[in-house]
C-alpha positions as CSV (number, residue, x, y, z in Angstrom):
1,X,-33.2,-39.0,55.4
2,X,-31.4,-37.2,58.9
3,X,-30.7,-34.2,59.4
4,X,-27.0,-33.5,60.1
5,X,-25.3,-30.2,61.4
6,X,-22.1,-29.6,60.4
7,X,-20.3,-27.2,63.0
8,X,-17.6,-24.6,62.1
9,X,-15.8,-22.3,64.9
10,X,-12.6,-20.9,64.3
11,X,-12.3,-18.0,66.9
12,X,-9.3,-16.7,67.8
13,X,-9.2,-14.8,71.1
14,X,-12.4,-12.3,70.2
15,X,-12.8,-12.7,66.4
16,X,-12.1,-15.2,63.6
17,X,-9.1,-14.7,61.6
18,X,-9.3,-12.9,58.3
19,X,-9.3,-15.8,55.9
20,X,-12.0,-17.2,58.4
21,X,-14.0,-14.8,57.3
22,X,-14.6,-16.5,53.4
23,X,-16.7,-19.0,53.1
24,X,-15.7,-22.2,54.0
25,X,-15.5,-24.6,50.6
26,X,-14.9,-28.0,52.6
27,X,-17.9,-27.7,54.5
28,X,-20.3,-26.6,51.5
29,X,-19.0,-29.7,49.5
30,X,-19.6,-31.8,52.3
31,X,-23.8,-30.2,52.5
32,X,-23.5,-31.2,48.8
33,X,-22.2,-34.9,49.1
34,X,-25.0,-35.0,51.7
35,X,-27.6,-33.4,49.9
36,X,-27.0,-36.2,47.1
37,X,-27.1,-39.0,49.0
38,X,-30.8,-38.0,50.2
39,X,-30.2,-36.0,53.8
40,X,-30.4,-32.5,55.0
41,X,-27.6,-30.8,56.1
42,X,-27.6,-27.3,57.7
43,X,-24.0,-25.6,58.1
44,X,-23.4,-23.8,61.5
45,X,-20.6,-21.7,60.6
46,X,-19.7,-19.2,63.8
47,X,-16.8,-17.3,61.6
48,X,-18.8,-14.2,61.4
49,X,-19.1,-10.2,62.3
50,X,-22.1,-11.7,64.1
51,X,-20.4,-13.5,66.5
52,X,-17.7,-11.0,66.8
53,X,-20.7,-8.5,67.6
54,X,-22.5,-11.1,70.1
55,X,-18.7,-11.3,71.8
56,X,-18.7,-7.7,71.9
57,X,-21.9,-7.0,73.6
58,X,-21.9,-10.1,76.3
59,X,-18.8,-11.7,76.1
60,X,-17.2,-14.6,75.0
61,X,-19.0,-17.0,77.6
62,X,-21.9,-16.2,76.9
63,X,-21.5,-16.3,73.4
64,X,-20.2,-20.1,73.9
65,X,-23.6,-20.7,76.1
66,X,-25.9,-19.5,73.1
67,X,-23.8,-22.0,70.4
68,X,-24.2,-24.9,72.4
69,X,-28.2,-24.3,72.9
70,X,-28.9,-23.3,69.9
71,X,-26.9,-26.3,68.8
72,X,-29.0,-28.4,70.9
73,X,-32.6,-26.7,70.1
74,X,-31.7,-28.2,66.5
75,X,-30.7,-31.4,67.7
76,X,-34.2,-32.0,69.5
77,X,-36.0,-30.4,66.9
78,X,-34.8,-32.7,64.2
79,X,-33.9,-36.1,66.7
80,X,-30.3,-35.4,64.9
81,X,-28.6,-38.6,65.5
82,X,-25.0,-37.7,64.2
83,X,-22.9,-34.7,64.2
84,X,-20.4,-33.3,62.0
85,X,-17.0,-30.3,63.3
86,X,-14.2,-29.4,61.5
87,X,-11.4,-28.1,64.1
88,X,-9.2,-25.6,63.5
89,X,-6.2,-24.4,65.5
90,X,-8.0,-21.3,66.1
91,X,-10.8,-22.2,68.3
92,X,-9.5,-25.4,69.4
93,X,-10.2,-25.3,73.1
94,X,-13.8,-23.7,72.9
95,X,-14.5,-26.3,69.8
96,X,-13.9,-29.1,71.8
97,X,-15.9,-26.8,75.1
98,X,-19.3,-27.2,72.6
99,X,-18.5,-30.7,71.4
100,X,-18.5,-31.6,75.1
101,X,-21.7,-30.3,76.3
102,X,-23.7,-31.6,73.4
103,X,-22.2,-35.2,74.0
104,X,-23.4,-34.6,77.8
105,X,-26.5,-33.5,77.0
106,X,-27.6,-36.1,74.2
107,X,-24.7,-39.4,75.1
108,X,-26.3,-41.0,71.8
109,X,-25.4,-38.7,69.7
110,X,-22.7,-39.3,67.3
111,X,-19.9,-36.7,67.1
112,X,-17.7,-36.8,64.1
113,X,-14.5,-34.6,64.1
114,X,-12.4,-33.1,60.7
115,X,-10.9,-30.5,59.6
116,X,-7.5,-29.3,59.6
117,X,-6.6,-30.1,63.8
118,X,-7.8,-33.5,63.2
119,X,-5.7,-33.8,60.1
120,X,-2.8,-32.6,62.2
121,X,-3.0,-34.7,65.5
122,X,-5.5,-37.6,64.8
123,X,-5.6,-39.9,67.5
124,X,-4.4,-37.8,70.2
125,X,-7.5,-35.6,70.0
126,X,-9.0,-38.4,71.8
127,X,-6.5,-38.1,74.7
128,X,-6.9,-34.0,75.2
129,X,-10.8,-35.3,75.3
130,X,-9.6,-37.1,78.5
131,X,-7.4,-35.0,79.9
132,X,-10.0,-32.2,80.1
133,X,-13.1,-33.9,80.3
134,X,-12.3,-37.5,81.5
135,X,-13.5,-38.9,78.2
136,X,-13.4,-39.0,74.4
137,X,-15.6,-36.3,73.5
138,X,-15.8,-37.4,69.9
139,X,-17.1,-40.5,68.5
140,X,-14.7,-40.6,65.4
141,X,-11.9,-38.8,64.4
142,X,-11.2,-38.3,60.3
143,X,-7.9,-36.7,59.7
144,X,-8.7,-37.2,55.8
145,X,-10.9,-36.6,53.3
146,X,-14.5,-36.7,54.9
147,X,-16.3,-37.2,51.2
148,X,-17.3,-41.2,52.1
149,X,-16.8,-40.6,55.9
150,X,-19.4,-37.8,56.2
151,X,-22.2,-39.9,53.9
152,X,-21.7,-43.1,55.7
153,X,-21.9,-41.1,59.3
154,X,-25.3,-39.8,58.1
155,X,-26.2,-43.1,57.0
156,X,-26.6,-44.1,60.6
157,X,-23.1,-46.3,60.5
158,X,-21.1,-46.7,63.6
159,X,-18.0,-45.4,64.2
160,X,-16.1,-48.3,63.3
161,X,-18.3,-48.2,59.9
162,X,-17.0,-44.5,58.7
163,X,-14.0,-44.8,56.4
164,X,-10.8,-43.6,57.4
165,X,-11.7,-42.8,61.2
166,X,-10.2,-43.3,64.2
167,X,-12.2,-44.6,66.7
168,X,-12.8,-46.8,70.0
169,X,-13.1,-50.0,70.3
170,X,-15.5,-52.0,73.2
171,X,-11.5,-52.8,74.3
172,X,-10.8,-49.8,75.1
173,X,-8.4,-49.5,72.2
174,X,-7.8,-46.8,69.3
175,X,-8.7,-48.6,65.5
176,X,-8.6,-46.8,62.4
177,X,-10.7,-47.7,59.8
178,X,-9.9,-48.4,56.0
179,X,-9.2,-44.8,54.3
180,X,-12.1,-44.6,50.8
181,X,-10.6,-41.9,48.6
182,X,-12.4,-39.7,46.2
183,X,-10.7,-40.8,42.9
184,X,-12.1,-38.8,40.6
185,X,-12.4,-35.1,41.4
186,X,-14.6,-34.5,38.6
187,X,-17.5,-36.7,39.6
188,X,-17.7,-33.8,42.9
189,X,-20.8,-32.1,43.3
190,X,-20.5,-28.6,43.5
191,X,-20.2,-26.9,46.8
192,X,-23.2,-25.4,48.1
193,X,-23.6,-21.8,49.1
194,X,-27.6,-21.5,49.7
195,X,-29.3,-19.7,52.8
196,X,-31.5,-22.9,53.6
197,X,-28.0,-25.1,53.9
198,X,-25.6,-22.2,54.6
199,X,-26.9,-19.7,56.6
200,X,-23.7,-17.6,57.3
201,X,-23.7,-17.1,53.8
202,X,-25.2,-13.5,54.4
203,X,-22.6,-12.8,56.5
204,X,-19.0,-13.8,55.0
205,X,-16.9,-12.5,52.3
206,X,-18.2,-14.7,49.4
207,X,-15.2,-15.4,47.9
208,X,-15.1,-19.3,47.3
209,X,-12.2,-21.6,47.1
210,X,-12.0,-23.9,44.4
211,X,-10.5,-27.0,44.9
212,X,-8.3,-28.0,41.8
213,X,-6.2,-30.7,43.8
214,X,-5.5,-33.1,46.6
215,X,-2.7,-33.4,47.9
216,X,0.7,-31.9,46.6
217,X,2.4,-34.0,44.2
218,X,6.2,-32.7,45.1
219,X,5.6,-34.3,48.8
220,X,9.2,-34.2,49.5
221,X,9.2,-31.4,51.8
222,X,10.7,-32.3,55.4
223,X,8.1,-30.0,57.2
224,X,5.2,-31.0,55.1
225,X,2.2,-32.6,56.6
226,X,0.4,-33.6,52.8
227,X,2.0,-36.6,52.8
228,X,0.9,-38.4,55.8
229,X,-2.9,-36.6,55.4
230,X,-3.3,-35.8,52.0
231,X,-3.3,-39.8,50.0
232,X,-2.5,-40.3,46.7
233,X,-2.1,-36.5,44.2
234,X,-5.4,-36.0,42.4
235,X,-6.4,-33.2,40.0
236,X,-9.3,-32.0,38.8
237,X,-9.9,-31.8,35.0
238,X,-9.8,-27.9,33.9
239,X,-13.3,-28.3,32.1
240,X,-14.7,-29.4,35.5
241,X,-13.2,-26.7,37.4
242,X,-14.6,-24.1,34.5
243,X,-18.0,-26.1,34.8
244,X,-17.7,-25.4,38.6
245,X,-16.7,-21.7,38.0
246,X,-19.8,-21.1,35.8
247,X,-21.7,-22.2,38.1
248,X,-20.6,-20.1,41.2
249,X,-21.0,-17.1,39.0
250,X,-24.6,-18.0,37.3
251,X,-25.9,-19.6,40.7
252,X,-24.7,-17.2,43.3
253,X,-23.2,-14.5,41.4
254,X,-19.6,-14.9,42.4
255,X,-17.1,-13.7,40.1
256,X,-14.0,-14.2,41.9
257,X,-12.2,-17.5,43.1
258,X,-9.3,-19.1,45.2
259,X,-7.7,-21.9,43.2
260,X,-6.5,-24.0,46.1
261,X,-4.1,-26.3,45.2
262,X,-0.7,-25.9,47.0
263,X,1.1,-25.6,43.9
264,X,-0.7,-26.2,40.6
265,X,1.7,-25.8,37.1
266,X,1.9,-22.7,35.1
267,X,0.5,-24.7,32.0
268,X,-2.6,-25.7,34.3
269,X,-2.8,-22.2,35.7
270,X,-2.3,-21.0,32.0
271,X,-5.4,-23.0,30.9
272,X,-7.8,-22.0,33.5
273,X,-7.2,-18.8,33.1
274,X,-7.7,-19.1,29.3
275,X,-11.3,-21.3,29.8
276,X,-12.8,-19.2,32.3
277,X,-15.9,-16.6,31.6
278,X,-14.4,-13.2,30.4
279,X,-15.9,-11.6,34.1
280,X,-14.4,-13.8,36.4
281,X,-10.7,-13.4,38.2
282,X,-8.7,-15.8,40.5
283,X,-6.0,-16.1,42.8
284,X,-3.8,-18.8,43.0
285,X,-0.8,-20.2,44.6
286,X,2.4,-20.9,42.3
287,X,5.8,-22.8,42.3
288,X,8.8,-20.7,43.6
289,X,10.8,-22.1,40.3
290,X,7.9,-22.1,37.9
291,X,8.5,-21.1,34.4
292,X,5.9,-20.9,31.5
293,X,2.8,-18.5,33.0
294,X,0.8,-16.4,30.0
295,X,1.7,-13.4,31.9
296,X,-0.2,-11.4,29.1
297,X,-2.9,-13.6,29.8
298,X,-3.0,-13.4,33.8
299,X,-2.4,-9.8,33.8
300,X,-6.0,-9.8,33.1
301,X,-7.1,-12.8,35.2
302,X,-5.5,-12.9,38.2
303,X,-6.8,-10.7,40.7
304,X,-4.7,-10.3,43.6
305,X,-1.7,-11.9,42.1
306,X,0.0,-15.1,43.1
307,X,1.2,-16.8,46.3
308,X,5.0,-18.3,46.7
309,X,6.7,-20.7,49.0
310,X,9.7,-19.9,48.3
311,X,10.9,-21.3,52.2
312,X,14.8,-20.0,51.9
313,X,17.2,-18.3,49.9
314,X,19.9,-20.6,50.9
315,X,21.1,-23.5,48.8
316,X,21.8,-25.4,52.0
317,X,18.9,-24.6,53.7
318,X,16.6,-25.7,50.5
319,X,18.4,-29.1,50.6
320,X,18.1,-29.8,54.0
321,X,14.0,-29.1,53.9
322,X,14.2,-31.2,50.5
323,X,12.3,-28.8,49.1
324,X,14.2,-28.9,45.8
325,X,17.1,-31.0,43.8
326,X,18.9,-28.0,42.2
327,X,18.8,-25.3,44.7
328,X,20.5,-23.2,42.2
329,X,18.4,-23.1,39.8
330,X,15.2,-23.2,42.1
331,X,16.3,-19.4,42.8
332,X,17.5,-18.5,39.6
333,X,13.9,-19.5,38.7
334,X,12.4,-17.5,41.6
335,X,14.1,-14.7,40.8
336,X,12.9,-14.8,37.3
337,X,9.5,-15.7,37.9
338,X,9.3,-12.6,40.4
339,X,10.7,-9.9,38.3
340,X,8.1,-11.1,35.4
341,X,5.0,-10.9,37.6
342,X,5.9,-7.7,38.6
343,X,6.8,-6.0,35.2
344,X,3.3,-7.0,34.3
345,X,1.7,-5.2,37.5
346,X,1.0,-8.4,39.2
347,X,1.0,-8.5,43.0
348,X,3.6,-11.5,44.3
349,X,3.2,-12.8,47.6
350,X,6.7,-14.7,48.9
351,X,6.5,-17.2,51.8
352,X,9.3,-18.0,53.7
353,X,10.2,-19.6,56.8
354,X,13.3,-18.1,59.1
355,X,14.4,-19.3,61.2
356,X,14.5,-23.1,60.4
357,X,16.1,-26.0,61.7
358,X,19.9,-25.5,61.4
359,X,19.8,-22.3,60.3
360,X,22.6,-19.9,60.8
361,X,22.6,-16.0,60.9
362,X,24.7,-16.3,57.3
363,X,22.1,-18.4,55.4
364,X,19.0,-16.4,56.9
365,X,20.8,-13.6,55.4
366,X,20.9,-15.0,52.2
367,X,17.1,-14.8,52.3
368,X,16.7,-11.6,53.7
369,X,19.3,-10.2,50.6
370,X,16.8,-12.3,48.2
371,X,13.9,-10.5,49.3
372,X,15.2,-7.2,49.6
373,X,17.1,-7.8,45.8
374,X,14.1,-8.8,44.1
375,X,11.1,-7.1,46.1
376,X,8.3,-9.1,46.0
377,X,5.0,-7.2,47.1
378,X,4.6,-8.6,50.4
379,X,7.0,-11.0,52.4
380,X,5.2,-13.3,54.9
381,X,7.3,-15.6,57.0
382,X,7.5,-17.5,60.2
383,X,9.7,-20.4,62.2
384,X,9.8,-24.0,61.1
385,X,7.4,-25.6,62.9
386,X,7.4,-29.4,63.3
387,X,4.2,-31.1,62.9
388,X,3.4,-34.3,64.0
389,X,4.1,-37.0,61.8
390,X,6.7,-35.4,59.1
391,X,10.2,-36.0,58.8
392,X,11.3,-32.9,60.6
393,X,9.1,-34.1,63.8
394,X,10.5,-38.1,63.7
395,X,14.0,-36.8,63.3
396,X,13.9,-34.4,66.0
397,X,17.1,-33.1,67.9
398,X,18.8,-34.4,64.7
399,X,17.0,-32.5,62.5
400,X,17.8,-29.3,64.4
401,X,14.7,-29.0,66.6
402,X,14.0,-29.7,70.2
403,X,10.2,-30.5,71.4
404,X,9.2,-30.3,74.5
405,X,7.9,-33.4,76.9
406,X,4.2,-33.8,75.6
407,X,4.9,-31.6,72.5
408,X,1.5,-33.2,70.6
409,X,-0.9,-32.1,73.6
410,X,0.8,-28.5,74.3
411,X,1.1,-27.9,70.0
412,X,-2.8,-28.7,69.7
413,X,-3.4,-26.1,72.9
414,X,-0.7,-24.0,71.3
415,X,-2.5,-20.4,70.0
416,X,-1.2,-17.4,68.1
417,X,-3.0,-13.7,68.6
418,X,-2.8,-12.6,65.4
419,X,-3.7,-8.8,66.4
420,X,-0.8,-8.9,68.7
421,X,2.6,-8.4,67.4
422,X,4.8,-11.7,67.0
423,X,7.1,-10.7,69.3
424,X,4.5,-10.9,72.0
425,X,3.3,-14.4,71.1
426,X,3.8,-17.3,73.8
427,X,7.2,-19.0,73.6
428,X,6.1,-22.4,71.6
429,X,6.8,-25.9,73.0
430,X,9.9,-26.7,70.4
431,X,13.0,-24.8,70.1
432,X,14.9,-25.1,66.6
433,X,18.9,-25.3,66.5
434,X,20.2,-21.8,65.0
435,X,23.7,-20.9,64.8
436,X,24.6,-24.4,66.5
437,X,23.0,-23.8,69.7
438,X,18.6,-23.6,71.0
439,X,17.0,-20.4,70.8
440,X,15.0,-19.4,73.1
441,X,11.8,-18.7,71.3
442,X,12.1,-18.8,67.5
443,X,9.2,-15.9,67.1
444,X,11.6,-13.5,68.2
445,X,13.9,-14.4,65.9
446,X,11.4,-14.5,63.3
447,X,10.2,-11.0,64.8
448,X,13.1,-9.3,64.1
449,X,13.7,-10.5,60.7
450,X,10.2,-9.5,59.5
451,X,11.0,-5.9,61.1
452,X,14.1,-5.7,59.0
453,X,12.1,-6.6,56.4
454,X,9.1,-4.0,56.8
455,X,12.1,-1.2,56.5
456,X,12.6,-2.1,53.1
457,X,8.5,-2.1,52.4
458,X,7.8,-5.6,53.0
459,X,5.2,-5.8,54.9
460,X,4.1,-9.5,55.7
461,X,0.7,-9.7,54.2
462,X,-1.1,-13.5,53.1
463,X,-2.2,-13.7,49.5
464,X,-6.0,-13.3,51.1
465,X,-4.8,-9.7,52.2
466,X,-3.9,-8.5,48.7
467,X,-6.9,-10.5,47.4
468,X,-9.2,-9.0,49.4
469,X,-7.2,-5.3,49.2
470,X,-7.7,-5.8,45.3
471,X,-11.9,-6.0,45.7
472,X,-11.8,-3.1,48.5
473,X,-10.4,-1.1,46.1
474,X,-12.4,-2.1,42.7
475,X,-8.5,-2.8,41.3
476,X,-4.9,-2.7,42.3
477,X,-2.4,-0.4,40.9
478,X,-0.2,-1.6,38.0
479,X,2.4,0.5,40.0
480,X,3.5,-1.6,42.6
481,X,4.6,1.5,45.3
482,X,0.9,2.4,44.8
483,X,-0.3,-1.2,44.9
484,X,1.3,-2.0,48.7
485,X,-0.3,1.2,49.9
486,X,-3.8,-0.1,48.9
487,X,-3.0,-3.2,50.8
488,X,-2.2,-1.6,53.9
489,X,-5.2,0.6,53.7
490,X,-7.1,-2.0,53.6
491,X,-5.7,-4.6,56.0
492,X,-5.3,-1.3,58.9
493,X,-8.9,-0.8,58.3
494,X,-10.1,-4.2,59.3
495,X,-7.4,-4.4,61.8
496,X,-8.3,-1.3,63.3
497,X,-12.1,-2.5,63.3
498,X,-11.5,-6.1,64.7
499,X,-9.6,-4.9,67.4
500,X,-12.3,-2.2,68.4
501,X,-14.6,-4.7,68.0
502,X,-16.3,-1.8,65.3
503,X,-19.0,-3.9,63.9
504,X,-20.2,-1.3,61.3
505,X,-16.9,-0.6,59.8
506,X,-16.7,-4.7,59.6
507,X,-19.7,-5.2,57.7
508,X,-19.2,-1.9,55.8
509,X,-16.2,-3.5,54.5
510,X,-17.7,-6.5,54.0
511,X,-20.4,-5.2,51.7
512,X,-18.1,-3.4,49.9
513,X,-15.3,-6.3,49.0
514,X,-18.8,-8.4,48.2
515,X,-20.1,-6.1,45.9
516,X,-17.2,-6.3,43.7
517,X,-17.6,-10.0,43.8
518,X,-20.9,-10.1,42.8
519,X,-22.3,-10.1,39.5
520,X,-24.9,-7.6,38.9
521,X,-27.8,-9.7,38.1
């Protein structure tokens, strides 16, 4: 049996982001794979008002200095001989800060690295290691599933023994080990949410994210990272995901759920909504194009409505991302698919991304008419972004976008201030081709469009927003007028309490979106 700490920090600036803020699925299934195989994980997840609070009162350095000991008292007090840390964009630098200084202070110990980062820049995680601290930092690096790789790590096997890691060799050289998928979701144990393994617990929104999928089986999409991360499309039975429903609710009282596949069926959606207990609600993501939702079924199971990458507007724009083979009748779709949810009272969130490679001020128009025509609830969107590894990154300039010398390194330091508008964001180290020549920062662009857009009540609010909103408020209005006024209420409240760092009014509003969740037991 060992004891292995599994290390979550995700703070942006002064204060996790809002989605930070739920509990973190990944991690609890880990504890659980763990758990099973005989050990004793403990989750250290620092997305809390408490650390916000601690930041607040003495400042974010010392607030690093009390992690990294308290970190290390648990290390001595249970001879920990591995380590687990999922890394996040957010967070990245000060992440890597607290890996660093418990690999100085214990050189034996084994430090593992996941999480969304790693599944994003793999290898050249190491070489940031290097650059700022003159060496690896981490043992291993898993940019996949950590399911095998976290078992065999607490198993006392080497690097070179943890499935699908990256690691050193006594060369000098960068290996990666055999990936060991997780074949059949349904065999998972359910994700764990108790004090003794979770401590945080107490202190997020306790809204859980079921995981329904892996991987996205469209995978066409030139900007998409699933395809190089994400292996082979699984999916979870829906009698397992109900099994796993019932037991949030009857173990820990949680009524409400993210379904977090990128982009599940209606007929799949259809049937979890029609197996679930009668006092249980979800959110979900959905197709742009997707036809066949029991709308008079979700209308009373969907709580907070339904997410949509819907990307572009533009025929052209959707072929060159390859997110679809009949553009046409992709948006014919969308259209359709938005006016339904809304005649039915149901909040629709619509994603897109403007400006993208190659676009031009007549196709981003197209979009911007789309959204305005068919008035989705809320209208997120931001530039085309290439990630490492996709089509859009290995085709570069002729792709449409420009990357600057040592994109990977700059990207992984790269950090967006949420609380601050977009316009004021850093200039990012790629340019994308719009209107045939480089523009000079594509979040200004994006900036602009988005302010067009809030004139004509579209605010750009993530599907966790209106979730959240929906809980705050016991409801959302049928009435969609009175519906985006209940989210802004809600998301000006916590802004206005994150950025005056008002701990009550954090935890107030905590309390209260958690005591909707909550079955009165």
């Amino acid at each position: 049996m060992a004891h292995i700490p599994l290390i979550c920090y995700a703070i942006q600036g002064q204060s996790p982001v809002l989605s930070g803020m739920m509990l973190d699925n990944g991690l609890a299934l880990l504890a659980a794979e763990l758990l099973e195989a005989g050990h004793k994980p403990m989750i250290f997840d620092y997305n809390t008002v408490g650390s916000i609070e601690h930041i607040a009162r003495l400042g974010k350095e010392h607030f690093l200095e009390s992690i990294i000991s308290e970190l290390a008292g648990y290390v001595e007090k249970h001879e920990v001989k591995s380590a687990g840390m999922k890394l996040y964009a957010n967070g990245f630098a000060d992440s890597v800060h607290i890996a660093h200084e418990l690999k100085r202070r214990y050189p034996k110990l084994i430090l593992v690295a996941g999480g969304p980062q790693v599944g994003w820049f793999g290898r050249a995680i190491f070489e940031y290691g290097q650059q700022v601290f003159g060496d690896d930092v981490f043992d291993a690096l898993v940019p996949g599933e950590g399911d095998a790789s976290v078992v065999a790590m607490a198993d006392g096997a080497p690097p070179s023994g943890i499935p699908g890691a990256f690691f050193r060799d006594e060369a000098g050289k960068i290996q990666k080990t055999a990936v060991k998928e997780m074949c059949d979701l349904d065999s998972l144990p359910f994700p764990v949410y108790i004090d003794a393994v979770y401590p945080a617990v107490r202190e997020k929104v306790t809204i859980p994210v079921v995981e329904d999928t892996r991987n996205c089986d469209w995978r066409k999409c030139s900007f998409c990272i699933h395809p190089r991360i994400g292996g082979t499309f699984r999916q979870k039975s829906v009698p397992a995901i109900v099994r796993e429903i019932k037991h949030n609710r009857d173990e820990y009282g949680f009524r409400f759920f993210r379904l977090g596949g990128p982009d599940p069926v209606p007929a799949y959606v259809t049937q979890v909504a029609k197996n679930i207990p009668l006092d249980c609600k979800f959110s979900v993501f959905g197709r742009a194009d997707g036809q066949g939702y029991d709308l008079d079924l979700l209308a009373d199971k969907l709580e907070g409505g339904i997410f949509i990458g819907l990307e572009s507007a533009d025929e052209g724009m959707l072929k060159s991302m390859l997110k679809t083979y009949d553009p046409a009748a992709y948006l014919a779709n969308a259209r359709r698919m938005i006016k339904a949810f809304k005649e039915k009272g149901l909040p629709t969130v619509v994603s897109c991304i403007i400006p993208s490679a190659n676009d031009t001020t007549q196709s981003m128009e197209r979009t911007f008419d789309f959204l305005v025509e068919t008035q989705p609830d809320f209208a997120p969107c931001l530039p085309m972004m290439p990630m490492p590894g996709t089509p859009l990154a290995r085709k570069g300039e002729l792709a449409g976008v420009k990357m600057e010398e040592g994109y990977e390194l700059k990207l992984m330091r790269y950090e967006l201030d949420l609380l601050r508008p977009s316009s004021e964001w850093p200039s990012p180290p790629w340019t994308l081709n719009v209107d045939g020549r480089w523009a000079e920062n594509p979040f200004l662009l994006n900036a602009k469009f988005r302010e067009r857009l809030l004139q004509h009540g579209l605010a750009p609010f993530s599907d966790e927003v209106v979730l959240m909103a929906a809980l705050y408020h016991g409801e959302l209005s049928k009435d969609q007028v009175v519906r985006r006024q209940q989210c802004h209420v809600f998301y000006d409240q916590w802004r206005n309490a994150l950025q005056k760092k008002d701990v009550a009014a954090l935890r107030q509003t905590i309390s209260r979106v958690n005591g909707a969740v909550s079955v009165r037991r």
